[in-house]
C-alpha positions as CSV (number, residue, x, y, z in Angstrom):
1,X,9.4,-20.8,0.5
2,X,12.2,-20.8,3.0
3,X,11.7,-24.3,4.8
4,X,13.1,-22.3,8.4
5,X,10.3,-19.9,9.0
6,X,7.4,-22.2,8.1
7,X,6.9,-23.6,11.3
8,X,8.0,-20.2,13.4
9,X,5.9,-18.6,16.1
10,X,3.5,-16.3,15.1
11,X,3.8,-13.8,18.2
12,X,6.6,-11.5,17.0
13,X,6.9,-8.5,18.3
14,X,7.9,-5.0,17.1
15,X,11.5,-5.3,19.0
16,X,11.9,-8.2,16.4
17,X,11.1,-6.4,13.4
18,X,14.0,-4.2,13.8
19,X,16.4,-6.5,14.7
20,X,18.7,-5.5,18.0
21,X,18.0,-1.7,16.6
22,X,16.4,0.2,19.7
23,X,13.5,1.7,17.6
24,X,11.0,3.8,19.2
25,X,8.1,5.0,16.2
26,X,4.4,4.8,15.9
27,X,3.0,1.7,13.4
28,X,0.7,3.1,11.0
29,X,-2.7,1.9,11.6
30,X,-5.1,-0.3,9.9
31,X,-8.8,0.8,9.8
32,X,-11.0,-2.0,8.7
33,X,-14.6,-0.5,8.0
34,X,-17.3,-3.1,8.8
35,X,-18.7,-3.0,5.3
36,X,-15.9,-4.9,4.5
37,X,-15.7,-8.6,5.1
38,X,-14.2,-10.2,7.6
39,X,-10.7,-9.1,8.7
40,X,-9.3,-13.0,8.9
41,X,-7.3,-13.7,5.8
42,X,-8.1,-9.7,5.0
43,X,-4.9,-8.7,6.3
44,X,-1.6,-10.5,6.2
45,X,2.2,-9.9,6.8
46,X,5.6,-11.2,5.3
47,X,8.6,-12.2,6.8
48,X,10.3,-9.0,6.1
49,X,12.0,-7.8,2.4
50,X,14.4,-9.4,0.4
51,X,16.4,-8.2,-2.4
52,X,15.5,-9.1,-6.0
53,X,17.5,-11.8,-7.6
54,X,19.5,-12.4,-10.9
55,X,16.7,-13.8,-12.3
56,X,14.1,-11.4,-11.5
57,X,16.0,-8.4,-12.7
58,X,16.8,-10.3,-16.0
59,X,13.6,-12.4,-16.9
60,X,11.1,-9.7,-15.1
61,X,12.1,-6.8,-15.4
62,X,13.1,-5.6,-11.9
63,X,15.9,-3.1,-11.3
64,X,18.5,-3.8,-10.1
65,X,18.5,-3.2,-6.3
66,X,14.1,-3.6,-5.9
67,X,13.1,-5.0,-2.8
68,X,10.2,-7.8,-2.4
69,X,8.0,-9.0,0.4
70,X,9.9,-12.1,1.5
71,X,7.0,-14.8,1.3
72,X,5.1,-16.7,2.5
73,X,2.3,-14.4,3.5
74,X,1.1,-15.4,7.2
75,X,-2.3,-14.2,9.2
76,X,-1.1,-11.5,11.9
77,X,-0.9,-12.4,15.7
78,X,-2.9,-11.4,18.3
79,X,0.1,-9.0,19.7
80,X,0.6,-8.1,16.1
81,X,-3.5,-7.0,15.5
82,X,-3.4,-5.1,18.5
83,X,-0.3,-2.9,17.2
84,X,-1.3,-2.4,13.4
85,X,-5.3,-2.7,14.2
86,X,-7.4,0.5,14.7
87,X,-11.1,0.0,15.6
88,X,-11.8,3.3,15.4
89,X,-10.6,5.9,12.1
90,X,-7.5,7.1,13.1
91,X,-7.6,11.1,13.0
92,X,-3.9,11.0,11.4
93,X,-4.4,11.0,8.0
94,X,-0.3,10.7,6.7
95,X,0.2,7.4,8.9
96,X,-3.0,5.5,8.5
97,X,-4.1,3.3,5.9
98,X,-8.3,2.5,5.5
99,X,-9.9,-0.7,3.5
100,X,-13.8,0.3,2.9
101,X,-16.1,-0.9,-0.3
102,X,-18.7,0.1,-2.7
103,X,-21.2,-2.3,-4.1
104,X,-18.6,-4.3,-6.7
105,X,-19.3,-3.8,-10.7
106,X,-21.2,-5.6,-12.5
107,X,-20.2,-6.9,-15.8
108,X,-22.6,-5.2,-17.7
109,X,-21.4,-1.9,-15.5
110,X,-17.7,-2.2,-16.0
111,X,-18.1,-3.1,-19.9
112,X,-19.8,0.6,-19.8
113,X,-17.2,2.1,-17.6
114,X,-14.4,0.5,-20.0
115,X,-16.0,1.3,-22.9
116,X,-16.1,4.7,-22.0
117,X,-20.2,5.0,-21.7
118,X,-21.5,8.3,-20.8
119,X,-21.8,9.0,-17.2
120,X,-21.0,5.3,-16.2
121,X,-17.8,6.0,-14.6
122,X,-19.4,9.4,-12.7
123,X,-23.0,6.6,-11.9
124,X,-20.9,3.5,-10.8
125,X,-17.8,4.7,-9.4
126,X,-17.7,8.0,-8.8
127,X,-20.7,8.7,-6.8
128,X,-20.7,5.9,-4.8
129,X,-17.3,6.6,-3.7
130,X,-18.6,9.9,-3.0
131,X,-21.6,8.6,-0.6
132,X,-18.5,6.9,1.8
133,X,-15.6,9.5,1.6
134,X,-15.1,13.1,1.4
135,X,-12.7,14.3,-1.1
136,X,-11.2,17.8,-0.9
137,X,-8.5,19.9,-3.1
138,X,-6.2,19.6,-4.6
139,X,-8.1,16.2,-6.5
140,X,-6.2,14.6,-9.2
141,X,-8.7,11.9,-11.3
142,X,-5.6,9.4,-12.3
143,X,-9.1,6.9,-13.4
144,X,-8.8,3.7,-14.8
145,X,-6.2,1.4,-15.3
146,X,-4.9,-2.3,-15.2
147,X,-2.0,-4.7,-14.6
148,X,-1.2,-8.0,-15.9
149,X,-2.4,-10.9,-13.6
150,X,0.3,-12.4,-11.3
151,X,2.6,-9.4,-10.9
152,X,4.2,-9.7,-7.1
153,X,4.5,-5.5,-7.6
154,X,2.8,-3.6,-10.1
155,X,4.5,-0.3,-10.6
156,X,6.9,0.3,-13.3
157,X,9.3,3.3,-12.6
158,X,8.6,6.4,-15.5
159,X,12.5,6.7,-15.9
160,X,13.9,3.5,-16.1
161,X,10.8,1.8,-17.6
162,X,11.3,-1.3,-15.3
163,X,9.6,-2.6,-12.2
164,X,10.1,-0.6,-9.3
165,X,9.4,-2.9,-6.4
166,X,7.9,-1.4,-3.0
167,X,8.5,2.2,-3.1
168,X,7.1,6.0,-2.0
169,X,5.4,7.5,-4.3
170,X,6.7,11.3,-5.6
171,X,3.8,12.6,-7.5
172,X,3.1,15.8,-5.4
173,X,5.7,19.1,-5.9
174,X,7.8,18.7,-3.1
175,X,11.2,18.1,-2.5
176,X,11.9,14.1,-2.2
177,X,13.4,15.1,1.2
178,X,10.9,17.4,2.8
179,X,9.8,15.2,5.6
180,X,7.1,18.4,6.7
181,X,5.5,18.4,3.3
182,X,5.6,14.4,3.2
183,X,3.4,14.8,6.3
184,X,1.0,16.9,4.5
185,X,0.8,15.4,1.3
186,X,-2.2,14.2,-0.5
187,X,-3.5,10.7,-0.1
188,X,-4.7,8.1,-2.3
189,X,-8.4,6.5,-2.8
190,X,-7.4,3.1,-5.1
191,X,-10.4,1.3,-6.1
192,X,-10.8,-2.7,-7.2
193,X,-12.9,-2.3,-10.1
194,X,-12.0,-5.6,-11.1
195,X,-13.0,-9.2,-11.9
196,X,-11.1,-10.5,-9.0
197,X,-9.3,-9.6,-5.9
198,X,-6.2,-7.9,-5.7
199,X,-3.1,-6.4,-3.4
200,X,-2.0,-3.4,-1.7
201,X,1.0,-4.0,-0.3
202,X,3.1,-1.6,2.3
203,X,5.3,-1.0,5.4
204,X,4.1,0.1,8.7
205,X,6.4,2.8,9.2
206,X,6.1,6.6,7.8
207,X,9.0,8.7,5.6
208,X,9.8,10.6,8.6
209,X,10.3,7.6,10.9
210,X,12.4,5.8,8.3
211,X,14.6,8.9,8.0
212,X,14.9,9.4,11.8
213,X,15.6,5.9,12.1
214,X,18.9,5.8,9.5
215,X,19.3,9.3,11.3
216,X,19.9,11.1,7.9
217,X,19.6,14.5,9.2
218,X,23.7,13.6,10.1
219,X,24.5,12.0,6.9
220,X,22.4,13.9,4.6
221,X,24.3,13.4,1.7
222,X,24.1,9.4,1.5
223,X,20.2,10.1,0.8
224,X,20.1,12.6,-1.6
225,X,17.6,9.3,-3.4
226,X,14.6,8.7,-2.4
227,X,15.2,5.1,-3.9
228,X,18.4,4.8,-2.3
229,X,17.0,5.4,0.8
230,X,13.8,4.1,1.3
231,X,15.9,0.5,-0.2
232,X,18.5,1.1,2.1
233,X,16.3,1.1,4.9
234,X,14.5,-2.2,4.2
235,X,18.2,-3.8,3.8
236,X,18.9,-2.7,7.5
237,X,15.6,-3.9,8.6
238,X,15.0,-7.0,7.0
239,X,12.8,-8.4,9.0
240,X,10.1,-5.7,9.3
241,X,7.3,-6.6,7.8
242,X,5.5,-6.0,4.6
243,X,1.4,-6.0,5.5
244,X,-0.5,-7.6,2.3
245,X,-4.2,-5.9,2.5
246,X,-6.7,-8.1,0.1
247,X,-9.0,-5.8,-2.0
248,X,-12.1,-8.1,-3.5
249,X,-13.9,-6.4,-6.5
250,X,-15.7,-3.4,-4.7
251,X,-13.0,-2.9,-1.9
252,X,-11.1,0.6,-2.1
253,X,-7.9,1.3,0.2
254,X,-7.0,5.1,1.4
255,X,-3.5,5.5,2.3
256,X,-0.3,8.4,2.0
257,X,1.3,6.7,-0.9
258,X,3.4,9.7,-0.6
259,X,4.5,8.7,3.0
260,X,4.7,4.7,3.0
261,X,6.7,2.6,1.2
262,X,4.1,0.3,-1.1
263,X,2.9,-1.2,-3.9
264,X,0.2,-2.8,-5.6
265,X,-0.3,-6.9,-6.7
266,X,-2.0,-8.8,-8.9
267,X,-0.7,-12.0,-7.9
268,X,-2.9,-15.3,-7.9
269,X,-6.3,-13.4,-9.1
270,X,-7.9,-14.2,-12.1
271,X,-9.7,-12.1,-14.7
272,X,-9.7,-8.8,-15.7
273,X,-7.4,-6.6,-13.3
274,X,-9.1,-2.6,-12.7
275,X,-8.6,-0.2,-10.7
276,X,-10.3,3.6,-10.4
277,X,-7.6,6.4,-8.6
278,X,-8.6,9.7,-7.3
279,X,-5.0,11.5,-5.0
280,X,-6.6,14.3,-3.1
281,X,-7.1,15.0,0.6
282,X,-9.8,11.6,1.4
283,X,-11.1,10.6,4.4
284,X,-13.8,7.9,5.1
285,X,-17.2,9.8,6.3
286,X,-18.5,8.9,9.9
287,X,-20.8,6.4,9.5
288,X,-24.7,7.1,10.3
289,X,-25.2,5.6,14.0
290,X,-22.0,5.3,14.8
């Protein structure tokens, strides 16, 4: 914990995320739905990114070059709410990220859903996600899986078989590079059908904006990665902030994993870590009344 920021003032503004970089770009926005509990301690931000260390590559298993929320986690400001807080659903779908719930599992429900029970997956996940969101094509079921407890990112990269730290996600057929088809990509619906609460953790800025921002379209040829450049644009803007969204068993996030750098966490829960993911085109359903 870095003894220098403890005691800072909460009221940073967006000029101060990006340093003394004149950046002009639109937040992505937080939609909170109110079957959710309460937003305080919901929603929380880091001091920026840092680098992995030594250590971490060697005794974790990080590549070299992964970038980490720089902890500790504090609650938002009021100026801070105001720019990442939507009290309505936003109607952009590639720059918005949505926390909603289903009733949480039971343990007699998720031993049938592990276990591979007939119909309990379709019973207890799948049709109550169904009741809150609309889903249309393309869907891709990824289902069940689980991380170890106290992981700070979860996602291992497929090639180098190591933890990838916060990252964009490349799992529709596009070209890494195509901001247009980033913009349109499918979304995620990530569900915590878990013993205990866990992470999602990402940036408030889009692809596009993070590519306007290092304007790439003049140097096109230092980006030809992905990784390279969604790592070389946390190292220019250290200080923007990763936002930490706390999912309790039930809770489901909807967000363009595709679009947004992110990741999931398991760290500090307890228990049995699962999670149920549909990537499609999702969107919360209006509520009845309102």
């Amino acid at each position: 914990m870095r003894s220098d920021i403890e005691g800072a003032a909460l009221d940073v503004t967006r000029a101060h995320w990006f340093g003394d970089h004149h950046v002009s770009c639109s937040l992505v926005q937080i939609y909170v739905d109110p079957r959710c509990a309460s937003l305080d301690e919901r929603i929380q931000l880091s001091f920026g990114t840092r680098e992995v260390t030594a250590e971490e590559v060697n005794a974790l298993n990080y590549e070299p070059g992964a970038r980490l929320p720089l902890e500790p986690w504090r609650p938002l400001s009021a100026n801070e709410r105001s720019l990442l807080i939507s009290k309505h659903v936003p109607p952009t779908r590639e720059r918005s990220v949505v926390l909603s719930r289903i009733p949480a599992l039971s343990k007699n429900a998720r031993e049938a859903v592990i276990g591979g029970e007939s119909g309990a997956v379709r019973e207890e996940i799948v049709r109550p996600l169904t009741e809150i969101c609309e889903f249309d094509e393309p869907l891709h079921v990824i289902g069940l899986s689980h991380r170890a407890r106290g992981l700070k990112t979860a996602t291992i990269d497929n090639l180098s078989g190591k933890y990838a730290g916060l990252h964009i996600d490349s799992w529709d057929d596009h070209d890494d590079h195509d901001i247009a088809l980033r913009e349109q990509a499918t979304n995620r619906i990530s569900l915590n059908a878990g013993e205990s609460h866990r992470y999602f953790l990402f940036l408030p800025v889009t692809f596009a904006d993070m590519h306007r921002i290092l304007g790439t379209d003049a140097q096109p040829e230092r980006y030809q990665s992905l990784k390279y450049l969604e790592r070389n644009f946390m190292a220019n803007f250290p200080e923007l902030p990763v936002v930490r969204c706390k999912l309790l068993p039930g809770d489901c996030y909807i967000a363009p994993t595709e679009n947004v750098v992110h990741d999931g966490s398991t760290e500090d829960g307890e228990g049995l870590d699962l999670q149920f993911v549909v990537r499609g085109f999702i969107n919360l359903k209006a509520r009845q009344g309102g």
